[in-house]
BAMIFI-372067 format. One record per atom (N, C-alpha, C): residue in one letter; x, z, y. Coordinates in steps of 0.2 Angstrom, whole numbers, plus 5000, padded with zeros to 4 digits. Layout:
AXZY
...
This chain:
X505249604944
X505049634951
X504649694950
X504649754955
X504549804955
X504049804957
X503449824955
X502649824957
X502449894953
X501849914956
X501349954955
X500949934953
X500749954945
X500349934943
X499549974942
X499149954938
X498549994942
X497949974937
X497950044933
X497250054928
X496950074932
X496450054933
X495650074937
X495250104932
X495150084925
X494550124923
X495150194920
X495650214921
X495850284920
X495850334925
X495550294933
X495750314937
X495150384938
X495250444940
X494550494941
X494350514948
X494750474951
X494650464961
X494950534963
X495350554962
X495650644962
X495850614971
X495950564972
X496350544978
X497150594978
X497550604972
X498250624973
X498750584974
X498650534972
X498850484974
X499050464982
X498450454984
X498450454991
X499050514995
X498750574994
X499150644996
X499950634995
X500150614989
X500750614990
X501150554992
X500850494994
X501050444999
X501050455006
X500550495006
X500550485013
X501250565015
X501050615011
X501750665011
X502250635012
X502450575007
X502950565006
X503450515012
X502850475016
X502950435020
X503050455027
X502350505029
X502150525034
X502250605036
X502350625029
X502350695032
X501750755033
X501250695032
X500450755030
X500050715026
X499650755025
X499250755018
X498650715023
X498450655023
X498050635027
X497850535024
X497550525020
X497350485015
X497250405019
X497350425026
X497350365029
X497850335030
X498450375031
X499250345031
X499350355023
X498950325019
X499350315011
X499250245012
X499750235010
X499950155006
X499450125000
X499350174999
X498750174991
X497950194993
X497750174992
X497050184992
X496450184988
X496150254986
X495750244979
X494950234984
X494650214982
X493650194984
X493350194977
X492750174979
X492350194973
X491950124974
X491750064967
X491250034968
X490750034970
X490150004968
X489449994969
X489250044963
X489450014955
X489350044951
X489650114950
X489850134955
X490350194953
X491150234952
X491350144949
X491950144946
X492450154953
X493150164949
X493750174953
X493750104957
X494150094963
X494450034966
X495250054966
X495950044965
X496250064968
X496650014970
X496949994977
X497149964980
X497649964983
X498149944984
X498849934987
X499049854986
X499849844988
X500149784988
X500249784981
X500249704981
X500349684973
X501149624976
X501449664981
X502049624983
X501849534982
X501349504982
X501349424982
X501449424985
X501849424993
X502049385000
X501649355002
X500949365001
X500749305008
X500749315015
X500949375013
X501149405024
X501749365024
X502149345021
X502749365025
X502949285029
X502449225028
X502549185031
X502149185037
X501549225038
X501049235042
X501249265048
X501749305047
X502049345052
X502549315057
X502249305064
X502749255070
X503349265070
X503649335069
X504149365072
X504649365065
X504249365061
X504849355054
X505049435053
X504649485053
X504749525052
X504549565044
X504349515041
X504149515036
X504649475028
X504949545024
X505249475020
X505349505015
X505549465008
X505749505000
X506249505000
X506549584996
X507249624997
X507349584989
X507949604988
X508349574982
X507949614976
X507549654977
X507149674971
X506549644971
X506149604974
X505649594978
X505049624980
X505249664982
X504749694985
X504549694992
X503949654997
X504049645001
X504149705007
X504549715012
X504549745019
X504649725023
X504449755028
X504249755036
X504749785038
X505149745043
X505549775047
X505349805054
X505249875054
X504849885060
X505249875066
X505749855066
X506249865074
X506049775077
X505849735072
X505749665074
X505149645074
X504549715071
X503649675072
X503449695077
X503149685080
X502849675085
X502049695086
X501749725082
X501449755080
X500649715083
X500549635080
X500249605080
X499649595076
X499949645070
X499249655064
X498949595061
X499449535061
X498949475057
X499149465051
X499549535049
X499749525041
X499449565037
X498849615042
X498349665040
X497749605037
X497449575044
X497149535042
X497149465037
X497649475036
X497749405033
X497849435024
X498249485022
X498149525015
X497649505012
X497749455005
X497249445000
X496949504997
X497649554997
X497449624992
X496949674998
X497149675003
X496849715008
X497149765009
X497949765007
X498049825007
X498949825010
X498849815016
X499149805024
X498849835026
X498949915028
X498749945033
X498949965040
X498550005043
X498750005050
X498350075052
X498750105055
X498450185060
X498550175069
X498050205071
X498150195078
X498650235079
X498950275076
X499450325078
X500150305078
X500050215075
X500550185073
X500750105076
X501350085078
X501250015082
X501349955075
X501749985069
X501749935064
X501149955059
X500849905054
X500849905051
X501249945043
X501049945038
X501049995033
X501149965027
X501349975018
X500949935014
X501549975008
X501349975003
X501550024996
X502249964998
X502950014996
X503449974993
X503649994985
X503150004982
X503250034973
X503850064974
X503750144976
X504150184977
X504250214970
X503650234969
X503350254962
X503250344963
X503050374967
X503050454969
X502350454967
X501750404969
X501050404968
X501050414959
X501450384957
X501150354950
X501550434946
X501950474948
X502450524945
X501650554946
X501350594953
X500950614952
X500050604951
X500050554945
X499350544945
X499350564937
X498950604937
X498550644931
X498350614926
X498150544927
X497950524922
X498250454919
X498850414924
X499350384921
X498750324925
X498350324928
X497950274933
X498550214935
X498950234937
X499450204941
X500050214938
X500750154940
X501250154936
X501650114936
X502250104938
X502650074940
X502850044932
């Protein structure tokens, strides 16, 4: 299975990651429509956050818009959710996102565009 994977102590918070997710997806450079998310601990250290594809949305979701492709990668069919957000809330990883500007739901498909541009090899398909 196709996942992203994720060194945090290589990570240096550049947030490029984010930049070209959300480019890549959305079309602006705007770190809230990324899929990936880099934060910063208590101690200081990296967090970076995205789906680790384990499916626990995809039972949770009423409408069944949620399911694993033949590669397993989970998606969201936007033409059948319903934009109820209980797969936001329900994300173990926390990394189901959600824009007002948006009525679905969001979340990495390990595209791997982030991981080409990160500097320091933080992330990685």
């Amino acid at each position: 299975m196709k996942v992203l994977g994720k060194n945090p102590e290589l990570c240096i918070q550049c947030h490029a990651c984010e930049s070209t997710c959300s480019n890549t997806w959305f079309k602006e450079d705007n770190a809230l429509k990324s899929c990936i998310r880099i934060s910063e601990n208590a101690d200081g250290s990296a967090a970076i956050t995205s789906c680790t594809q384990c499916g626990e949305c995809i039972d949770i979701c009423p409408v069944e818009a949620i399911t694993r492709d033949k590669n397993g990668i989970v998606r969201i069919n936007k033409s059948i959710c319903v934009g109820c957000f209980m797969c936001v809330g329900y994300c173990p990883e926390l990394a189901m996102f959600m824009h007002e500007e948006y009525l679905e739901p969001f979340k990495c498909i390990a595209c791997g565009q982030c991981a080409k541009n990160c500097p320091t090899d933080a992330i990685f398909i």
